[in-house]
Every structure is written in C-alpha cells, then in structure tokens.
C-alpha positions in Angstrom: 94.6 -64.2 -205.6 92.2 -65.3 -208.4 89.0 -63.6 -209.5 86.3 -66.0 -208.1 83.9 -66.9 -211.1 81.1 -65.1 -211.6 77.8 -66.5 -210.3 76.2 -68.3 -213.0 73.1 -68.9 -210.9 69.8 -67.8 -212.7 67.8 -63.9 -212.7 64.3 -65.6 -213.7 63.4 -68.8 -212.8 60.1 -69.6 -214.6 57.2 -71.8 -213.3 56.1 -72.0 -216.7 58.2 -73.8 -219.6 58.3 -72.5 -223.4 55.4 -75.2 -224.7 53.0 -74.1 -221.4 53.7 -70.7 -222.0 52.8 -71.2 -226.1 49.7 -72.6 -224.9 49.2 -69.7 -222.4 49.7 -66.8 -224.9 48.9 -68.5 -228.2 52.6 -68.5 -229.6 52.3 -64.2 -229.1 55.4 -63.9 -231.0 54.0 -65.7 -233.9 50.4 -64.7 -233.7 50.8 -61.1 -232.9 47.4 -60.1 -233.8 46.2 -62.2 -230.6 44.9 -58.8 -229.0 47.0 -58.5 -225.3 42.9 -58.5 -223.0 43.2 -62.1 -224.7 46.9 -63.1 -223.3 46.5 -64.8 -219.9 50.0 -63.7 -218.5 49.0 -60.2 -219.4 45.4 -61.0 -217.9 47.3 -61.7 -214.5 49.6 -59.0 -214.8 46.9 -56.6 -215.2 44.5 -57.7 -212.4 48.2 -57.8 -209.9 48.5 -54.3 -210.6 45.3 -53.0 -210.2 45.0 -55.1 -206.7 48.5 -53.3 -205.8 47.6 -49.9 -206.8 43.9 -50.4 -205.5 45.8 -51.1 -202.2 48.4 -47.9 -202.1 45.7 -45.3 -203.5 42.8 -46.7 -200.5 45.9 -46.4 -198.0 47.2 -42.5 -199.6 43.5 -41.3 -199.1 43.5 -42.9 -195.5 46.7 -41.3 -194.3 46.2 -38.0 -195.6 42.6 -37.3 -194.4 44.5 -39.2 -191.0 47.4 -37.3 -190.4 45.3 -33.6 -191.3 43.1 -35.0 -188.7 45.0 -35.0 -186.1 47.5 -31.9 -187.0 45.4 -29.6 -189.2 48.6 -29.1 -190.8 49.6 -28.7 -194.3 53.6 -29.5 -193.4 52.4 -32.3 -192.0 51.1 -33.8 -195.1 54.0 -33.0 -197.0 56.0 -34.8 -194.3 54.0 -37.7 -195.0 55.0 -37.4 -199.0 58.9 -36.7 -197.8 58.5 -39.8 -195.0 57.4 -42.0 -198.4 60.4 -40.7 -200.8 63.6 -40.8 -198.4 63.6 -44.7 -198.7 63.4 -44.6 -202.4 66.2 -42.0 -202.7 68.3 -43.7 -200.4 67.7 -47.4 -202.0 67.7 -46.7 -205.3 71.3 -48.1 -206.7 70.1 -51.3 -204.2 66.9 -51.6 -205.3 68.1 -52.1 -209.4 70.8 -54.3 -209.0 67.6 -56.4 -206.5 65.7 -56.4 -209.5 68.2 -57.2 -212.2 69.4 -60.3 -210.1 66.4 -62.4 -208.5 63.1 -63.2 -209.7 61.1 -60.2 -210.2 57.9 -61.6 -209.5 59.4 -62.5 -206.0 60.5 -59.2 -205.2 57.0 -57.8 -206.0 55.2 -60.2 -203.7 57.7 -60.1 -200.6 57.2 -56.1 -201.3 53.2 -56.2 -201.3 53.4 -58.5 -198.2 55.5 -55.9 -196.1 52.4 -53.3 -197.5 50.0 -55.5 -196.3 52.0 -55.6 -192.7 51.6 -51.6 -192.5 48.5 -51.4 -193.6 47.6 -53.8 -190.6 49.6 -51.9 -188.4 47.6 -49.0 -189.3 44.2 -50.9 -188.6 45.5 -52.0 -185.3 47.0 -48.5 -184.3 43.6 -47.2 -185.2 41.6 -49.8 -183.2 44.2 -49.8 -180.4 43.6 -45.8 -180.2 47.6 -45.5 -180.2 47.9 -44.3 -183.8 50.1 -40.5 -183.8 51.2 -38.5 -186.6 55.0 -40.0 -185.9 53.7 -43.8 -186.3 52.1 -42.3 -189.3 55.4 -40.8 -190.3 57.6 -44.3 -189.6 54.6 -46.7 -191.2 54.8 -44.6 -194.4 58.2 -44.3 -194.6 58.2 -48.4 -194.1 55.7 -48.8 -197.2 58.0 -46.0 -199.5 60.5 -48.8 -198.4 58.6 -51.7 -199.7 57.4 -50.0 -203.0 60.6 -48.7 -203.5 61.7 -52.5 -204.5 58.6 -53.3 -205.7 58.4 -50.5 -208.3 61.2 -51.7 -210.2 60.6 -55.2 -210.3 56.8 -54.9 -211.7 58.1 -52.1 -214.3 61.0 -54.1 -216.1 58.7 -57.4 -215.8 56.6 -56.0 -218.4 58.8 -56.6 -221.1 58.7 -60.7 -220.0 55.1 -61.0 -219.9 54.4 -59.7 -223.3 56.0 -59.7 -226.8 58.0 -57.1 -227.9 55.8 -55.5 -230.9 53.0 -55.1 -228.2 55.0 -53.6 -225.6 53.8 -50.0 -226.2 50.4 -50.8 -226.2 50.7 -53.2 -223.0 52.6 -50.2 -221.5 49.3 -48.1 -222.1 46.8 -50.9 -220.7 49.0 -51.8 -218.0 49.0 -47.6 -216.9 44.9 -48.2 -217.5 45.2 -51.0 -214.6 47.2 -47.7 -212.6 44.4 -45.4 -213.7 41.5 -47.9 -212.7 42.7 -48.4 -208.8 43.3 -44.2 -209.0 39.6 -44.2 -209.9 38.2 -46.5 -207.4 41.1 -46.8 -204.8 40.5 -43.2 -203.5 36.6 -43.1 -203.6 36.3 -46.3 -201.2 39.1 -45.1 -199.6 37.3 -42.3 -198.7 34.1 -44.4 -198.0 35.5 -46.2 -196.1 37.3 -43.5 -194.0 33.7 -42.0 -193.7 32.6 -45.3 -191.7 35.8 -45.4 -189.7 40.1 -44.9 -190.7 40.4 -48.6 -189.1 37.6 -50.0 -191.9 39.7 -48.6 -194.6 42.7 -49.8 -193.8 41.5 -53.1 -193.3 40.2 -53.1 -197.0 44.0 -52.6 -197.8 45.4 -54.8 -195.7 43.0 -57.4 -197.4 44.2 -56.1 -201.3 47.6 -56.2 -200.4 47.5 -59.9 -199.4 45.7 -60.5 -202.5 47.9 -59.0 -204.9 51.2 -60.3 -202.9 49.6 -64.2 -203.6 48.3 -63.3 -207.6 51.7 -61.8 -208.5 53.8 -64.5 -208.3 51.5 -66.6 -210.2 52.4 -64.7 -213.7 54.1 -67.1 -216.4 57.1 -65.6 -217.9 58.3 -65.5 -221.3 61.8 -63.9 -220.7 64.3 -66.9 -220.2 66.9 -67.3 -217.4 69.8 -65.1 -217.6 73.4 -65.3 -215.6 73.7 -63.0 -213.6 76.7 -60.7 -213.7 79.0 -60.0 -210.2 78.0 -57.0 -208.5 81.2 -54.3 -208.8 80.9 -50.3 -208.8 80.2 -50.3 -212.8 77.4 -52.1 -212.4 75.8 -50.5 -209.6 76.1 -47.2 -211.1 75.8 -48.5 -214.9 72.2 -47.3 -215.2 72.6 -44.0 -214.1 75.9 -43.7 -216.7 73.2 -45.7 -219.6 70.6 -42.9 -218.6 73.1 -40.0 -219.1 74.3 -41.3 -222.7 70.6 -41.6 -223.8 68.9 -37.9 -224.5 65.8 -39.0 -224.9 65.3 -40.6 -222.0 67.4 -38.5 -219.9 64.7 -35.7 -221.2 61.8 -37.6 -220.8 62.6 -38.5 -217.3 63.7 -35.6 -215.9 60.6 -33.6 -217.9 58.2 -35.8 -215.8 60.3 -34.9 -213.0 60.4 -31.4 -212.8 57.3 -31.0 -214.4 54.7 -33.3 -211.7 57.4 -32.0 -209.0 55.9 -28.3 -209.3 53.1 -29.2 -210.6 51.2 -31.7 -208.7 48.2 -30.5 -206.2 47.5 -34.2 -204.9 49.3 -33.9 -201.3 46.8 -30.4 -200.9 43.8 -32.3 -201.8 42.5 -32.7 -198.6 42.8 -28.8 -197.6 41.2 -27.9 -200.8 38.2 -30.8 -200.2 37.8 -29.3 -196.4 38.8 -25.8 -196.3 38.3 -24.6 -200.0 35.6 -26.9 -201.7 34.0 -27.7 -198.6 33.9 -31.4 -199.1 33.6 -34.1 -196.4 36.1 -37.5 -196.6 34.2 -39.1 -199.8 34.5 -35.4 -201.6 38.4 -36.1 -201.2 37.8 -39.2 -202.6 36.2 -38.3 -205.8 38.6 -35.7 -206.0 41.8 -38.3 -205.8 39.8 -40.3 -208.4 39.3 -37.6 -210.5 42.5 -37.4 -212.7 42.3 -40.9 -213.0 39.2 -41.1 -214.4 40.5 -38.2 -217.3 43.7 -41.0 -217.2 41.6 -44.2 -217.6 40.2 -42.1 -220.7 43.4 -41.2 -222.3 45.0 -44.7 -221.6 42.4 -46.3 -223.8 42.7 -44.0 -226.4 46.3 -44.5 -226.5 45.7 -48.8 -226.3 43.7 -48.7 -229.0 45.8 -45.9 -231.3 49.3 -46.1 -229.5 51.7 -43.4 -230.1 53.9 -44.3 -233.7 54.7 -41.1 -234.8 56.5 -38.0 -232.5 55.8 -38.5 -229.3 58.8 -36.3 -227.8 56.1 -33.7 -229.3 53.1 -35.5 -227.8 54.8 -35.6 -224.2 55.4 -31.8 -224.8 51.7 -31.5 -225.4 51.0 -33.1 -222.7 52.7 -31.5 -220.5 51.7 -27.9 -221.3 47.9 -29.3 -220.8 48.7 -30.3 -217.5 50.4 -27.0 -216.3 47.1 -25.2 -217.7 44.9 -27.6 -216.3 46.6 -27.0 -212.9 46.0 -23.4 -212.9 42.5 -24.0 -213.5 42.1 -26.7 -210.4 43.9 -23.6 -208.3 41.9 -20.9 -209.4 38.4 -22.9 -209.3 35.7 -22.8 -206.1 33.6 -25.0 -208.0 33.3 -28.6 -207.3 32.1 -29.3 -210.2 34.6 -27.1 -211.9 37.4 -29.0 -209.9 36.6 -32.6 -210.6 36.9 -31.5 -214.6 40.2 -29.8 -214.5 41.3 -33.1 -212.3 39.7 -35.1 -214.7 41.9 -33.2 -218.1 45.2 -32.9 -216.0 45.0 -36.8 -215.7 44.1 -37.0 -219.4 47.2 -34.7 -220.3 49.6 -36.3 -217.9 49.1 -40.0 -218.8 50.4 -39.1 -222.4 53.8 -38.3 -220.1 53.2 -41.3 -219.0 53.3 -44.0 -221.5 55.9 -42.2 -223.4 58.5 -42.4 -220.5 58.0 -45.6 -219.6 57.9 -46.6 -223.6 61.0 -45.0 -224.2 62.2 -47.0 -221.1 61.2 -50.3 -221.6 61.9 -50.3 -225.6 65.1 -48.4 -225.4 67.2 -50.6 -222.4 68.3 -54.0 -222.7 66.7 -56.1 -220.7 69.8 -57.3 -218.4 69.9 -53.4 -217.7 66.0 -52.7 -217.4 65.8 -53.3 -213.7 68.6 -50.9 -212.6 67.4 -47.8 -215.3 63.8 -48.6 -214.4 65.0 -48.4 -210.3 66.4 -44.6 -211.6 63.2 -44.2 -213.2 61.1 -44.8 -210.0 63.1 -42.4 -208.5 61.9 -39.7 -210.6 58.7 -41.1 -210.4 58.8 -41.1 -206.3 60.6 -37.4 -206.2 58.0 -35.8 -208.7 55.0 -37.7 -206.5 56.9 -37.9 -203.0 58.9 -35.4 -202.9 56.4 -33.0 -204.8 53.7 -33.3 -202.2 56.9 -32.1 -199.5 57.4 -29.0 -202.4 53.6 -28.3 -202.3 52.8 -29.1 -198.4 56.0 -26.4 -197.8 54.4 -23.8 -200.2 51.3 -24.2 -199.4 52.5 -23.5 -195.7 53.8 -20.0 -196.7 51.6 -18.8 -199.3 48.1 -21.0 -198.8 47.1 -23.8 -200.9 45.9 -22.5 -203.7 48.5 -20.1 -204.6 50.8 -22.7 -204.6 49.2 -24.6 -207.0 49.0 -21.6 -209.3 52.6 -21.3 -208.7 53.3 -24.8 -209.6 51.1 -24.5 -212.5 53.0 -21.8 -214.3 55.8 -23.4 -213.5 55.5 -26.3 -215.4 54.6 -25.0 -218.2 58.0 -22.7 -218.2 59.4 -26.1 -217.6 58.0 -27.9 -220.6 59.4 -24.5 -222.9 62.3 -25.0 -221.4 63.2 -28.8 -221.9 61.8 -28.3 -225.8 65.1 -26.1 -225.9 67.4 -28.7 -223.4 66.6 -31.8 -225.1 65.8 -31.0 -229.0 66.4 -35.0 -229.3 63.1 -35.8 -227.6 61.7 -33.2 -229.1 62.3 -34.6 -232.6 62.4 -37.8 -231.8 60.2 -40.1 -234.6 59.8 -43.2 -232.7 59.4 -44.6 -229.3 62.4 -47.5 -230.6 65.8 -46.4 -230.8 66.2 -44.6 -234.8 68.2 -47.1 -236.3 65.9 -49.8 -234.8 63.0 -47.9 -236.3 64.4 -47.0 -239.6 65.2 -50.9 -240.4 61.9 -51.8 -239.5 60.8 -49.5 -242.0 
C-alpha cells in the first residue's frame, strides 16, 4: 500500500500580503529602529492580550471569592486550580500539533469564544440562583480547556507578528500587556463582585467577545508553511527537542518547581478575609498587586532587555521571589502585604521573559507551537496545579504556614537547579551560542 502524500495544505493563511504588511510595520526588518509601540501588528497584538487576560484575571477573582463563598473551604479553592490544570495536562501533545498545523490566530479566537460562553454561563448560573461549587468545578475545568489551546497558539504567534532582532523586547512588552490586565483585571473583578458575582462575570463575558473578534484581525509576517503528517515523532517531537536543549529544559522546569511551591495566589482570598481582614475589593488589590511590581519590571526590561547572563538573572530572580514570599506569609500588615506582592511580581517576571525568550529564540518556528504547548504546561502546573499544592497545605497546616513553606522551598529550589543545569547558569545569551557568537 503506498504512503498517501503529505498534506501540503497551508499552517498560516495571511489576510495580509507582504507589500500591506510593509506598509503596516514599516519594512520592520529593514528599519529595525521603528520602535515595536509604533508597529500596528504588534499594536493589535498587544491590546488582544490585554482584553484576554483582562477577561481570565476578572473571571479568577470571581470564582475564587465564589466558590469560598459558598464552601469556606480552602480545598475547595485548590479544586478550582486542579479543575483548571487537568485539561491542560491531558491536551497538551493535542494542543501543539493544533497550533503547529492551523492558523494560530483562529485557534486563539475559537478559544476566547468558548471563555466568553463560560463566563456567560457563570452570569446566568448566578442570576438563575442555580450556580454550586460542582458547576463551578465543570465551568472552570471547560475554560482550562479552552486556554489550554489558546495558550499555545498566542505564544508561538509572537514570533510572526514581529521581527526577529525585536523579539526579546516584544516578549517583555507583550508580558507588560499580561501584567496590565493582572493589575486591573483583579481590582474590577473585585469591584465588580462587591456590586454583585453576576455583574462581574458579565464584564467578562463582554472582554472575552472582544478580544475573540480583535485577535483574528492581526496581520502576519510569518509566511505559509506545509504542513507535515501527523505520526508518533511528531507528536512527541517537542518534548524529545525540550530534553536535548539544557537551557530550556532548566529554565522551564525552574519556573515550574519554583511558582509550584511557591505561589500564594489560590490563598489570597483566606489571607484577604481571615488574615488581612479585607472585604472582596481588598482581594482585588491584592491579586493586582504582583502585577503592578511586574508591569514595573516588564518596562525596565523593554526598555534595557536582558543581553548579557540571564541564566544568572532568572537565578536572581527567583531567590527574590522565594524571599519575598516569606515576607507576604509572615506579614499582618496590609500595607506590608501589597509591597511584598508588589516585589515578588517584580522578581518573578525576570523568570518570565527569560523562559519564554529562551523559547521563542531558541525553536524553529515549524516546532514552536508544540514546545510552547510543553511550555504552557509548566506554566498551567506551576499556576494550576500550585494553587491545588497550596489549597492542600494550607488545609493541613493553615494558610500562612504554607506559604512560608513554599517560600523556603523555592529558594532551595533555585540552589538546587544552579547545581542541575550549570548550562543556564552560564548561559551568555538568550540565542543559541553559536548564533550569538557569529553575530558578534
């Protein structure tokens, strides 16, 4: 029986042609000095992501302060963290080969529509009076679902919105965009929770729709691609492209192991109610918190991006946001809190932009959708699966020793890797060495 021929059919196909696109950007690859605020594809890109995130940070607050509600229950927040990861972990070889086959763009605004089905859902539930912790527990487990294809496909289109010189510094706006809807997102979340849960889920059923429609209106510079058959290799060819690069093996599983112990964020509600003594908008501020110390830090690193060591800067980093974490556990203050929020978001976006750097610079682009699927995978298990970790430990030992306990922790965690992965460590560049050295 013959092999049936590959299919040919295209990954991208571009609304915008090369001579639009010039006019869009400028000619980016010629005129690299054309700053990236200036570059309408990157202009759209931006305000997509800060819509999206806007949406899932207004919708985190909103479930959380929901579900403690009605359960008083620390488990049960971590539940809702575990009900959000399971998809991801279960998708995640789909979810890459998805993103390396079909138009990105696509993907991200059939994604953001599902979202913005949940988050009505949620608003109807609410209204309707028939919202329980399980429908809580299903409806986030259906909007891990959709974000874990949408994840993905919004971090490998990056690299086809912008040229490649500027891709580090568009890595540290476009975390910025993140940072901004972490810093508003969780304050009107809260707000709007204050006036009533069905108002604020309203406001993200409304974001959602917005940023599933402005998505897919981003011009692309990447051009179209065959795509390869789908066999075993390829499924599981990120995963093998991840374990034969050092650096990124240690950067990732760093950021893993080190926001898995370490993050507080699933126990901010017990610590605004029972520990701070803070009503709905106090968790808000709190949630926004380590994004505003993140906006911060992602401008810095726009305007001065990271050319030299970072393996030793993500280090850094790291160790700040252990330390910081111990003061947010040990702290009664308010005041105190929202400061040691404010520098564990400053620490950890350095983390940030150098995983996702190493990422995006270091894969070929017909491979960037399945590594960067693996990559949201550590993202979700640190974030998902470490709310679970903390709701557990906080279940046995109270809130804030757990987040003592995960602050020590990732600091031993950070020793350790500087000892596991000397290669990050050492590293000179965020490009591959060679690549680096003949730029040179």
């Amino acid at each position: 029986m013959k092999t049936p021929p590959a299919d040919t059919s295209e990954q991208v196909s571009p609304t915008t042609a090369p001579d639009a696109f010039d006019k869009l950007v400028g000619d980016a690859d010629r005129a690299p000095e054309i700053s990236l605020p200036r570059q309408t594809p990157f202009q759209r890109f931006w305000c997509t992501r800060v819509l999206s995130s806007l949406s899932f940070q207004m919708l985190a607050v909103a479930m959380g302060w929901h579900i403690y509600a009605l359960t008083h229950s620390a488990f049960a927040l971590g539940l809702v963290g575990l009900a959000q990861f399971l998809p991801m972990f279960v998708l995640t070889l789909v979810v890459g080969q998805v993103a390396d086959r079909y138009d990105r763009r696509r993907i991200a605004s059939i994604c953001q529509g599902l979202e913005c089905v949940a988050a009505a859902l949620f608003a109807w539930g609410t209204f309707g009076g028939w919202i329980s912790a399980p429908v809580i527990y299903v409806l986030a487990a259906c909007v891990g679902a959709a974000r874990a294809f949408e994840s993905p496909a919004v971090a490998s289109l990056l690299p086809g919105v912008v040229p490649r010189a500027q891709l580090s510094q568009a890595t540290a706006w476009a975390t910025s965009a993140n940072q901004a809807a972490q810093i508003g997102g969780p304050a009107l979340g809260g707000l709007l929770y204050g006036i009533g849960p069905g108002a604020a889920y309203l406001a993200c059923t409304l974001s959602f729709a917005l940023a599933s429609a402005a998505v897919s209106t981003i011009p692309l510079r990447t051009k179209p691609v065959p795509r390869a058959p789908v066999t075993l290799e390829s499924v599981f060819s990120g995963v093998r492209f991840i374990r034969s690069q050092p650096v990124i093996l240690g950067a990732l599983s760093l950021d893993l192991f080190a926001v898995l112990f370490g993050g507080a964020t699933a126990l901010l509600p017990i610590f605004a109610r029972d520990v701070l003594h803070a009503g709905p908008l106090g968790l808000g501020l709190l949630r926004s918190a380590s994004a505003v110390g993140a906006l911060g830090g992602t401008i810095w690193l726009a305007h001065f991006p990271l050319r030299k060591r970072p393996g030793a800067a993500m280090f850094g980093g790291v160790i700040a946001f252990g330390i910081a974490t111990l003061v947010f556990g040990l702290s009664h203050s308010f005041i105190v809190s929202l400061f040691a929020l404010m520098a564990l978001g400053a620490s950890d976006v350095i983390s940030v932009v150098v995983r996702l750097s190493l990422v995006q610079l270091r894969t070929p682009d017909e491979m960037l959708g399945r590594v960067s699927a693996v990559n949201s995978l550590f993202i979700g298990t640190s974030n998902q699966l470490g709310e679970f970790e903390s709701g557990v430990t906080a279940g046995w030992w109270g809130a804030q020793t757990a987040v003592l306990i995960g602050g020590c922790a990732t600091i031993a965690i950070a020793l350790l890797w500087m000892k596991l992965f000397p290669e990050l460590r050492r590293t000179r560049s965020l490009e591959r060495e060679e690549q680096h050295e003949m730029a040179a």
